[in-house]
GUKOLVEX-838742 format. One record per residue: residue in one letter; x, z, y of N, C-alpha, C in turn. Coordinates in steps of 0.05 Angstrom, whole numbers, plus 5000, padded with zeros to 4 digits. Atoms other than C-alpha are relative to their C-alpha. Example, Ala and Ser with C-alpha at 12.3 -4.5 7.8 and 13.67 -1.06 7.14 Angstrom:
A501850004976524651564910501850005024S498449994976527351434979498550145022
***
This chain:
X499850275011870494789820502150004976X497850045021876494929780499650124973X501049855021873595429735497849834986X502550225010867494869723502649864993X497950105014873094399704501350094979X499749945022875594879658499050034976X502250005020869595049625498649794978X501050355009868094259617501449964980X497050065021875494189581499450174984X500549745012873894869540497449894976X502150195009867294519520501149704979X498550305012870493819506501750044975X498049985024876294149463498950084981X501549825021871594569419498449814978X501650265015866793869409502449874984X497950185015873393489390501150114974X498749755026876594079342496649894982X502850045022869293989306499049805000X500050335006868993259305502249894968X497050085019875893239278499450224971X500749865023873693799226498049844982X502450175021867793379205501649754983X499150265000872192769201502450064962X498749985017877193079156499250034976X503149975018870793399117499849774979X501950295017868092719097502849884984X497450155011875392399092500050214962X500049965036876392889028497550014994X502250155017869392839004500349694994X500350405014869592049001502549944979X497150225014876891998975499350054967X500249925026876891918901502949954991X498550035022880492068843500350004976X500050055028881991888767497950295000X501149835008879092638760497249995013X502649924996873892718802497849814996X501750235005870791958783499250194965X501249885025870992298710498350235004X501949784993868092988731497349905004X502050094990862992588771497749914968X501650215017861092138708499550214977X500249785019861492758667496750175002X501949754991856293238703497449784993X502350185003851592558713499449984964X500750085027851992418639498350294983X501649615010850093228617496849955011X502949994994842793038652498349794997X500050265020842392348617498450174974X503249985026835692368557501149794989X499250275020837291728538501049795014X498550344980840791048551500649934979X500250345017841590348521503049935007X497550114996848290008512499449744985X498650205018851589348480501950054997X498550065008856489288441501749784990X498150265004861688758432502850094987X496949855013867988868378500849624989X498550334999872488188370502350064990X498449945012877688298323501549764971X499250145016882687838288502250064989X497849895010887888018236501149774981X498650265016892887508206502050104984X498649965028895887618141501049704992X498650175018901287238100497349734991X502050165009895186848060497349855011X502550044981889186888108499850125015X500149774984886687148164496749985005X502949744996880387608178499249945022X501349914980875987568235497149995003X502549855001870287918254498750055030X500449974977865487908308497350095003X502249805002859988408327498550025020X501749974973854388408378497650214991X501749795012850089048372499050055022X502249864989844889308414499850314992X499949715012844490128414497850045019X501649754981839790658441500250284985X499049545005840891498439497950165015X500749794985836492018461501450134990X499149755011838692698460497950224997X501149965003832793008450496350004992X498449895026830492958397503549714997X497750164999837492718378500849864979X501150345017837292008348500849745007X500350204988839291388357499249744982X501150175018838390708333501649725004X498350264995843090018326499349714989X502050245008840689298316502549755010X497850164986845888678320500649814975X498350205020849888148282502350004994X496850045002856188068249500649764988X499250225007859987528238503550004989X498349915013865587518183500949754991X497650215022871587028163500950124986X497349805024875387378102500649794976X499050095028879087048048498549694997X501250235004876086328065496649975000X501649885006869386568060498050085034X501150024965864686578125497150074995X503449794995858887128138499249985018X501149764976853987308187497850124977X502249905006849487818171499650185024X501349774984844188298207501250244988X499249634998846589008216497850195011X502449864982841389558234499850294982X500149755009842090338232499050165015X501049724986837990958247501850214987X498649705007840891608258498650215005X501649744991836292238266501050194992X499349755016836392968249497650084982X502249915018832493218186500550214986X500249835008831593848168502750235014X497349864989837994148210502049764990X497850075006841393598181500549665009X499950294982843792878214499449744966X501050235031840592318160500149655017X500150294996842891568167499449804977X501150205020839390998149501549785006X498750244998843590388137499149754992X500750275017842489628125501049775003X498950285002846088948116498949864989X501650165016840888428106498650124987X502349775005835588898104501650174969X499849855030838489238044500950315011X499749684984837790038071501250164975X499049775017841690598033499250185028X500049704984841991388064501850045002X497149874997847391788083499450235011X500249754982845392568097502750205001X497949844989850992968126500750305011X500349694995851693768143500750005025X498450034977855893518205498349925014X502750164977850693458269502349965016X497150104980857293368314500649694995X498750165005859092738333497249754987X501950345002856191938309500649774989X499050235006856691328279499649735029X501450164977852191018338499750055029X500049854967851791438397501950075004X497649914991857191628442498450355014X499749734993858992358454500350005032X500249954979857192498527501850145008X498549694990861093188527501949824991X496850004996867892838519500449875021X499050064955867392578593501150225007X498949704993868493358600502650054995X497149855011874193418557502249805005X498850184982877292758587501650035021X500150054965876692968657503350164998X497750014990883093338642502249994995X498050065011887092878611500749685022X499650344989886592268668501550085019X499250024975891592488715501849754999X498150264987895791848701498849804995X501350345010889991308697500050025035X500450214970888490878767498049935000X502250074987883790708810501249735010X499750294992883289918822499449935032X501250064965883089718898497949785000X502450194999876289408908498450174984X502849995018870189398870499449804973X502050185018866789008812497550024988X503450025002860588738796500050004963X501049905025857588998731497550034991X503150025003850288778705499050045030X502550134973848288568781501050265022X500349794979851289268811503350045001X497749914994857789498843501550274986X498449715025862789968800502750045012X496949965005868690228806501750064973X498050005034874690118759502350165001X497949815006878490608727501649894980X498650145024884290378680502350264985X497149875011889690778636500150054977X499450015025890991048566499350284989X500449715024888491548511500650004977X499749805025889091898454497849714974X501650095026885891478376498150214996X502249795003883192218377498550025022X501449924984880292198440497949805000X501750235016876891498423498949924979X501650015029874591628356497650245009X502249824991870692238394497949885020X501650264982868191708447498049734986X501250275011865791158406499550054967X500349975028865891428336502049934975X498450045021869991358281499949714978X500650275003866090778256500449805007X500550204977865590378310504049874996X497650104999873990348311500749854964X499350185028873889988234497949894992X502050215003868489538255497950054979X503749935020863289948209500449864974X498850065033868189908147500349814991X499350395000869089118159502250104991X497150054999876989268168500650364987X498849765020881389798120502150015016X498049994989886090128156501250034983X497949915030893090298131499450315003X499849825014892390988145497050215027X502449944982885091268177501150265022X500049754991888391918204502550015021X498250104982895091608235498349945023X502350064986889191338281499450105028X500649794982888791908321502850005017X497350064980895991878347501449795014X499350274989895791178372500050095034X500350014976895991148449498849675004X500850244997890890628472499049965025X501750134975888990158536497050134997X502949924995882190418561499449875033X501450054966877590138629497650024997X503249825000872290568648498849885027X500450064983868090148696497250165010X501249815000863390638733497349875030X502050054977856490488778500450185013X500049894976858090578841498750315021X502649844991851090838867498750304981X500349805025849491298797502450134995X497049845014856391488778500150084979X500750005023854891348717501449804983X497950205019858990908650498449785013X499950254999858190188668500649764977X498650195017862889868626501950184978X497849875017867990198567501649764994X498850155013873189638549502850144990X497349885023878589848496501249814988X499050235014883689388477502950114985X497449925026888189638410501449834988X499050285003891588998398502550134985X497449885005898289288406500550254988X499749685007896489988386499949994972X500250005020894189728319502749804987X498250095008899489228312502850214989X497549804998904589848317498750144976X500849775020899990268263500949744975X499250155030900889678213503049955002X496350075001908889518226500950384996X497549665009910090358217498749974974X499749885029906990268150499949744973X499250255002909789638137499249864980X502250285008904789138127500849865009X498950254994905188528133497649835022X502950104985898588398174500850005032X499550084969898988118253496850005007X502749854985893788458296499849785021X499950184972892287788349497950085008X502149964986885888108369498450254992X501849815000882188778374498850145011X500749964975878288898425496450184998X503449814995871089418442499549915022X501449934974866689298494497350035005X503449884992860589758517498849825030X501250044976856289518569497350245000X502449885000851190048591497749895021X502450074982844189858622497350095008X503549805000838690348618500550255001X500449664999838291018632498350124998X501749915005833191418616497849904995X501550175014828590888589498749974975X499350065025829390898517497450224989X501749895020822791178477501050174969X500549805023822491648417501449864977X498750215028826891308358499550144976X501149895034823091488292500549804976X498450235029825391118224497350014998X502950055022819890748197499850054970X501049975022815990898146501349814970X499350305011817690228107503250054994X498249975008824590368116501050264984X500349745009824791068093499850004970X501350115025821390748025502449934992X498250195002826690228027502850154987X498349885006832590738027500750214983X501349845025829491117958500450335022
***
């Protein structure tokens, strides 16, 4: 009897040790962190064809005489194969008393080995061919989730959740590099698509800026990008002492499609258009 009693306990302890192994198991699998939410969103994005975003840029600059503001709602789509995208949206411009909107709308393809953009403000298309296939005016660089992942050890994870186009995300918050966000969003994209002159395009890169990377839950995939350079740009104009007050400069992506996005060929018409 006693030896059956032991055997039982012998049994019992072996189940419990490998309960408690599983338990611990899952415990580090589930837990996250700044890195492994980027890793995660990294690997998912490398097997990403295409996806759809919006864009939203809200930016107001007050000078001595007047002040500037500019507001942008764009629509994007990117494949990466062939690698192309295409932007469609409105801008809307206060300067110097003076009050714009106009349509915005650019293709980007590759032609001949070489990246060829078609531009237009109020239908009026010019070209722009370039030797440089690296990099975008319109599409975001996927591969710098990679080179990200291991610069977030001092961003945060938000307690909770948020809802993002109808689905649960998690939020990441902390601070990068002007160079690590001019490789994220483009170089364009941060001077509103040559609306706003900086003072000095290359200082740019050494700013430290707010970033919140809101991430679908279920995909583990971008959600949200919000970038707010308010203060970062306020500090690039007072080191090169201007006289201009940065009250507003703000990005924000929303992504909503993933692998959706059809074949993006420049039309014919426009092709004409841009001699």
């Amino acid at each position: 009897m006693v030896r059956e009693w032991k055997s039982v306990w012998k049994r019992a302890g072996c189940l419990a040790l490998l309960l408690l192994s599983m338990c611990v198991l899952t415990a580090c699998k589930e837990k996250l962190t700044p890195h492994t939410l980027m890793e995660s969103m990294s690997q998912n994005m490398s097997g990403i064809t295409s996806f759809a975003n919006k864009v939203k840029l809200d930016i107001e600059l007050e000078d001595v005489l007047y002040t500037t503001s500019i507001s942008m709602d764009i629509s994007l789509e990117s494949t990466s194969d062939p690698k192309a995208g295409h932007a469609l949206g409105r801008a809307h411009v206060k300067m110097r008393g003076a009050e714009l909107e106009s349509v915005l709308e650019v293709y980007q393809v590759m032609e001949g080995g070489r990246r060829a953009t078609y531009s237009s403000l109020d239908n009026n298309w010019s070209k722009e061919v370039s030797e440089q296939t690296k990099g975008s005016v319109i599409t975001i660089d996927d591969s710098l989730f990679a080179k990200m992942s291991d610069s977030v050890d001092d961003f945060h994870i938000a307690e909770g959740t948020v809802d993002v186009n109808g689905q649960e995300c998690y939020q990441m918050y902390g601070e990068v590099t002007g160079e690590n966000l001019k490789g994220l969003l483009g170089g364009q994209m941060l001077n509103a698509y040559g609306l706003v002159k900086l003072p000095d395009e290359n200082a740019v890169s050494e700013l430290v800026i707010p970033i919140t990377f809101n991430i679908y839950k279920e995909k583990m995939l971008p959600a949200r990008i919000v970038v707010d350079m308010s203060e970062a740009m306020n500090g690039l104009y007072d080191q090169f002492e201007k006289t201009t007050n940065v009250n507003s400069y703000s990005i924000k992506l929303d992504f909503d499609k993933y692998g959706e996005v059809e074949e993006i060929r420049v039309p014919e018409e426009v092709k004409a258009a841009a001699g």
